[in-house]
C-alpha positions in Angstrom: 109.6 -78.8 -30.9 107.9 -75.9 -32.2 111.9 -74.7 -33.8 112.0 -78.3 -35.4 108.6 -77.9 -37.6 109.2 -74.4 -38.3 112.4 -75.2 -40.6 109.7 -77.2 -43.0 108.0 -73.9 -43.1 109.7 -71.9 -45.7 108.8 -68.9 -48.0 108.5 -70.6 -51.6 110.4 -69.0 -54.5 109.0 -66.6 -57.3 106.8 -68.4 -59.6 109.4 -67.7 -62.2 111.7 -70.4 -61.5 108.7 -72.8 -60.9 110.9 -75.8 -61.9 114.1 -75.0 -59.4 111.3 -74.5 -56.7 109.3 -77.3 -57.0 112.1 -79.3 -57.3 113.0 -78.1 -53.6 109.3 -78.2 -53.0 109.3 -81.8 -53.6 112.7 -82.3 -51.2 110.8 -80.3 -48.7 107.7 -82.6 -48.5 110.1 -86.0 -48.3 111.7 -84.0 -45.3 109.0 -83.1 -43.9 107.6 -87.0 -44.2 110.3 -88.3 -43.1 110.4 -86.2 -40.1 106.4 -86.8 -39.3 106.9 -90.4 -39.8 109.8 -90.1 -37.0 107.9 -87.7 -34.8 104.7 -90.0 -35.1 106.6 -93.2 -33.9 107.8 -90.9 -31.0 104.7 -89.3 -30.1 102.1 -91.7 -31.2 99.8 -91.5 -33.7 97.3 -89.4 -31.4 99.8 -87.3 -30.3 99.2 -83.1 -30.9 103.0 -83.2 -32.4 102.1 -85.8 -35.0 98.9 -83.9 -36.0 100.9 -80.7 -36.3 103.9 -82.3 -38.4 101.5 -84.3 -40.5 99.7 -81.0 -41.3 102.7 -79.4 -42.6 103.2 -82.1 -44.9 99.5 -82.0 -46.0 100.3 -78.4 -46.6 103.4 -78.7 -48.8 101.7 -80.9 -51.1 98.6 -78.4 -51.6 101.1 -76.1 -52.2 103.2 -78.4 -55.1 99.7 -79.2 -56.5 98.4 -75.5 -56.7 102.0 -74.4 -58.2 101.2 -77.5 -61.1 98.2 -75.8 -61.6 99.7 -72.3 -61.9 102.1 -73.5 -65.0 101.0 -72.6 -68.4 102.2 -73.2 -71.8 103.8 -71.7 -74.4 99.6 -72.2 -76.3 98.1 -70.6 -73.3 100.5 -67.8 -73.3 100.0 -66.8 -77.0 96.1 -67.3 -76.3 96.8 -64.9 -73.7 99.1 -62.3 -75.7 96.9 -62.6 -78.9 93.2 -63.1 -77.9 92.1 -62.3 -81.4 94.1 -65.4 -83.6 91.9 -67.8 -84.3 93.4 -70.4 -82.8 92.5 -68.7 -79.4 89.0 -68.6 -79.8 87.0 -70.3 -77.6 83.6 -72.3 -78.7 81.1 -73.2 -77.1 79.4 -76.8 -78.5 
């Protein structure tokens, strides 16, 4: 049991190729669904197994959502690189 869950639990890829691994982030969490969905009719829906699979997927997707949030643009980064351009000047209203 324990060898089947652990295949969904894999070290993500470098933030630099955000697009190649969230791609494979997303395939990940419809495996890792699909699997749960299988493992809860199995088990039941009470079942430790179920909780544990369900988990993972819960996990995967906080881990998609926080990579989305991680993405900047090509604005941000020359606000970042050139803090003094106007156009990177932050007001307060």
């Amino acid at each position: 049991m324990v060898q089947s869950i652990r295949k969904f639990v894999r070290p993500q890829a470098s933030p630099s190729s955000t697009s190649t691994s969230q791609k494979s982030l997303q395939v990940q969490i419809q495996e890792a669904r699909d699997y749960a969905r299988m493992i809860t009719e199995i088990s039941g829906v009470s079942s430790p197994e179920a909780a544990v699979a369900w988990d993972i997927v819960e996990e995967l997707m906080a881990a998609r959502a926080d990579q989305k949030l991680k993405v900047k643009n090509t604005f941000e980064d020359y606000c970042t690189a050139y803090p003094e351009a106007p156009e990177a000047r932050m007001y307060e209203i």
